[in-house]
C-alpha positions in Angstrom: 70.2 55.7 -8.9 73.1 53.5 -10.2 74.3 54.8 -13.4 75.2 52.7 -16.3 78.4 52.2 -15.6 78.2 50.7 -12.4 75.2 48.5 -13.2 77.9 47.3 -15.7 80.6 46.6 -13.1 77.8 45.0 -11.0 76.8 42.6 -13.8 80.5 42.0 -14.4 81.0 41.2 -10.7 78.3 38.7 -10.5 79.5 36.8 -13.8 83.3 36.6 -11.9 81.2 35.1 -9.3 79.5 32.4 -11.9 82.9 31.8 -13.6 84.5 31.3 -10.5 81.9 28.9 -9.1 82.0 27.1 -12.4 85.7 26.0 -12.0 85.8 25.7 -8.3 82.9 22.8 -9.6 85.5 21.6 -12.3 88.6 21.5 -10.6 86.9 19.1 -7.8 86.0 16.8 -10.9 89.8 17.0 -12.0 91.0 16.5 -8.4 92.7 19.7 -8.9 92.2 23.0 -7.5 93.5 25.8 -9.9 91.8 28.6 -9.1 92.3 31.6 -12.0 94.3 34.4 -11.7 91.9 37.3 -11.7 92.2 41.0 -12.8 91.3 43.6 -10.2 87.8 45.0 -10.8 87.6 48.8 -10.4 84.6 49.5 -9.1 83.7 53.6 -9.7 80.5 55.3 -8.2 79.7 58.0 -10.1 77.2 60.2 -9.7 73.9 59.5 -11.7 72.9 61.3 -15.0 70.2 61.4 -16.4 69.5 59.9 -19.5 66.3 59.4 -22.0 66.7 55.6 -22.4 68.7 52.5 -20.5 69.8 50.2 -22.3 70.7 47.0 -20.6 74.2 45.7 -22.0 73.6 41.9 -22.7 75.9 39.6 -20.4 79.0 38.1 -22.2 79.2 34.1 -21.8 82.0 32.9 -20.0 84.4 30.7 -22.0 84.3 27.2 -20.1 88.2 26.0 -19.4 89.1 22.8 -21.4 88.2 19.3 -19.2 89.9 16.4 -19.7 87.8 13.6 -20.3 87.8 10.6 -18.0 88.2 6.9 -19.1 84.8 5.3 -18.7 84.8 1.8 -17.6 83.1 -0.5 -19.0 80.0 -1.9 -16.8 80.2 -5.3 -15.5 77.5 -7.7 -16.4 74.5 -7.4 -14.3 74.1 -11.6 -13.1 70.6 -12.5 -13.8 69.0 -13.3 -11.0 68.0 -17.1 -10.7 63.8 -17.5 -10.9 62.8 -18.5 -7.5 60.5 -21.5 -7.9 56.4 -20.7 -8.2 54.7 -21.6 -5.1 52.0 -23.8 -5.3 49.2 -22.4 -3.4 47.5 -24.9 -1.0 43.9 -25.3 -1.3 41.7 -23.3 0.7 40.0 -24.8 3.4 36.1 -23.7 3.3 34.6 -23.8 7.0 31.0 -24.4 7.3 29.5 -21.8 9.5 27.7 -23.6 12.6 23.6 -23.6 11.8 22.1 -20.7 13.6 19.5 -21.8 16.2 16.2 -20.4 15.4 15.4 -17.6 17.3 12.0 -18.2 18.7 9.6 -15.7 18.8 7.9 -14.7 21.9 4.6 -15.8 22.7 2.0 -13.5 22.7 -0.3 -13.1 26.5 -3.3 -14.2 26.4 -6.4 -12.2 25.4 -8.0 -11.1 27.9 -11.1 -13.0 28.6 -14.4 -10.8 27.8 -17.6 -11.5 28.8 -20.3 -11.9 26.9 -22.9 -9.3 27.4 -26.3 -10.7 28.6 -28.7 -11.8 26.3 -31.8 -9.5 25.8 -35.0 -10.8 27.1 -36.9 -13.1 25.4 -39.7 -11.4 24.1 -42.5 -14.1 24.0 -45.3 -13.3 20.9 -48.9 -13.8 21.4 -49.9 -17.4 20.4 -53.0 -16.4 17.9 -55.8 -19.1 16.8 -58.1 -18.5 13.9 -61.7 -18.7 13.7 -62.8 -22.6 12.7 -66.0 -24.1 12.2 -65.6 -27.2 14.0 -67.4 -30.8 12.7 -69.9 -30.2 15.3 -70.6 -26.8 14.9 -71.0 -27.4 10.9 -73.3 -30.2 11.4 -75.8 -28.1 13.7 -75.5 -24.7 11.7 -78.6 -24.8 8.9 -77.8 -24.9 5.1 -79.0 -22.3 2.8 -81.8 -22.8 1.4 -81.8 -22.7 -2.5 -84.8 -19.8 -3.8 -87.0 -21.2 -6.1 -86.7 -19.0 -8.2 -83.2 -19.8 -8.8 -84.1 -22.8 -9.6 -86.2 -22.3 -12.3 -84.0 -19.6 -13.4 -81.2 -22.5 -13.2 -79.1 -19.7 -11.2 -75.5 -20.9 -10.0 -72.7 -19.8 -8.4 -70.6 -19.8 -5.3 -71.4 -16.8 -2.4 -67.7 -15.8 -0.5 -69.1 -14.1 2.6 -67.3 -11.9 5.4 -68.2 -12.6 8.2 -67.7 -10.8 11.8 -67.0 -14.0 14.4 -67.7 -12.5 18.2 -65.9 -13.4 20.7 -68.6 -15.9 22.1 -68.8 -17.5 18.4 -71.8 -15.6 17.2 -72.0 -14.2 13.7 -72.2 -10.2 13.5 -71.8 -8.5 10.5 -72.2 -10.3 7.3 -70.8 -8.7 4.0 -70.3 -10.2 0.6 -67.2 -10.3 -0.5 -67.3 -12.1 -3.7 -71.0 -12.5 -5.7 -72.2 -15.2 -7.2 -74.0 -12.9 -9.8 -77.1 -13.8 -8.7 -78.5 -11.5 -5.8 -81.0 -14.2 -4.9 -78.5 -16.2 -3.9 -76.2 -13.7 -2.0 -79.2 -12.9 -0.2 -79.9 -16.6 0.9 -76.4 -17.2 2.0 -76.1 -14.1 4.3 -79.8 -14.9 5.8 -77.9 -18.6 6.4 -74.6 -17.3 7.5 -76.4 -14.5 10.4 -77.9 -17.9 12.1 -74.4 -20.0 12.0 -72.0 -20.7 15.6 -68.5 -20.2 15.2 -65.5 -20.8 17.2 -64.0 -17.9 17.9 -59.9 -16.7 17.2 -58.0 -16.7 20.9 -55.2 -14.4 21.5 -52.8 -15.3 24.2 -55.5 -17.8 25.8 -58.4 -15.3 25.3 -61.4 -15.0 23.0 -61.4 -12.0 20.2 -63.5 -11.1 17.2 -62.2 -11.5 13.9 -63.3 -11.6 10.8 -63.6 -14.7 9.1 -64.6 -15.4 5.1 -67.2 -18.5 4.0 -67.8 -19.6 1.3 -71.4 -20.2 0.0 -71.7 -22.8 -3.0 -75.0 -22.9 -5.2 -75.2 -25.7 -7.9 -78.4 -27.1 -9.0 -78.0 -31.2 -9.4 -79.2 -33.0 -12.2 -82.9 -34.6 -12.3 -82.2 -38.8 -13.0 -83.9 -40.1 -16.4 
């Protein structure tokens, strides 16, 4: 361990050092070199005690030697320097970009051509004809015959009748379908109606039965004065 004492001679060394640095740095500004005459150092190693508590000497401050001080000149004017004349700037010249060419776009192929699937076949309906009583028929079939009965009764009304028409124009069954209140007269226009030719309904060119509906009118007419 270094003792005390020669951490002191240590600390002294390296401030000798400083202090020597210091007017090495001086003596260049003065143009003159005087380097200090310096005491021998005794340096002593001795051998460490120890001791409850260092205390660390604080380091003297070298006294600075005396400088002269140097005449300062005084600074020269600084010349201003001349403003350099402002540059007009030159208008700018705006290009017109050339017009793009449309770009076309490209045609789409053709769809391909699809054919029509064929038409289903015509399906052709039965042509149908009704049951008529033609003029000549109606002129030969006999009229009902009024009861008189109904006549003294002064019984009137209209008979609707359904008839059966055969295929070769007879009647076949007869039923009533709307009375004329009076079952007299229902009775007189079926015994009519049973005796009565027809033409018959045609389907597709041919004969059919079908039923057919009459009607029967009873009305008594008024004796003259």
């Amino acid at each position: 361990m270094i003792t005390l004492r020669s951490g002191a001679a240590f600390t002294a060394t390296v401030l000798l050092h400083v202090v020597l640095a210091m007017l090495f740095i001086y003596g260049l500004l003065e143009h003159k070199i005087t380097p200090p005459d310096a005491p021998p150092v005794l340096v002593e190693f001795m051998q460490s005690q120890p001791t409850p508590k260092t205390v660390e000497p604080q380091p003297t401050k070298p006294i600075p030697p005396q400088v002269r001080p140097q005449p300062v000149a005084a600074p020269e004017p600084t010349p201003q320097p001349t403003p350099a004349p402002s540059k007009v700037a030159a208008p700018a010249v705006v290009t017109q970009a050339a017009p793009v060419a449309p770009v076309s776009a490209p045609t789409p192929p053709a769809p391909a051509k699809v054919e029509a699937p064929p038409a289903p076949p015509v399906v052709t309906t039965p042509s149908k004809t009704d049951v008529s009583i033609p003029a000549s028929y109606s002129a030969s079939n006999t009229k009902p015959v009024y009861p008189t009965m109904s006549k003294r009764m002064g019984e009137q009304g209209t008979v609707v009748l359904r008839v059966l028409v055969k295929a070769d124009g007879s009647a076949g069954a007869v039923e009533v379908k709307s009375s004329s209140s009076y079952p007299r007269l229902d009775q007189a226009a079926m015994e009519a109606v049973k005796s009565w030719r027809f033409h018959p309904a045609t389907s597709d060119g041919k004969a059919i039965d079908e039923w057919y509906q009459v009607p029967i009118p009873f009305k008594l007419q008024s004796s003259p004065n």
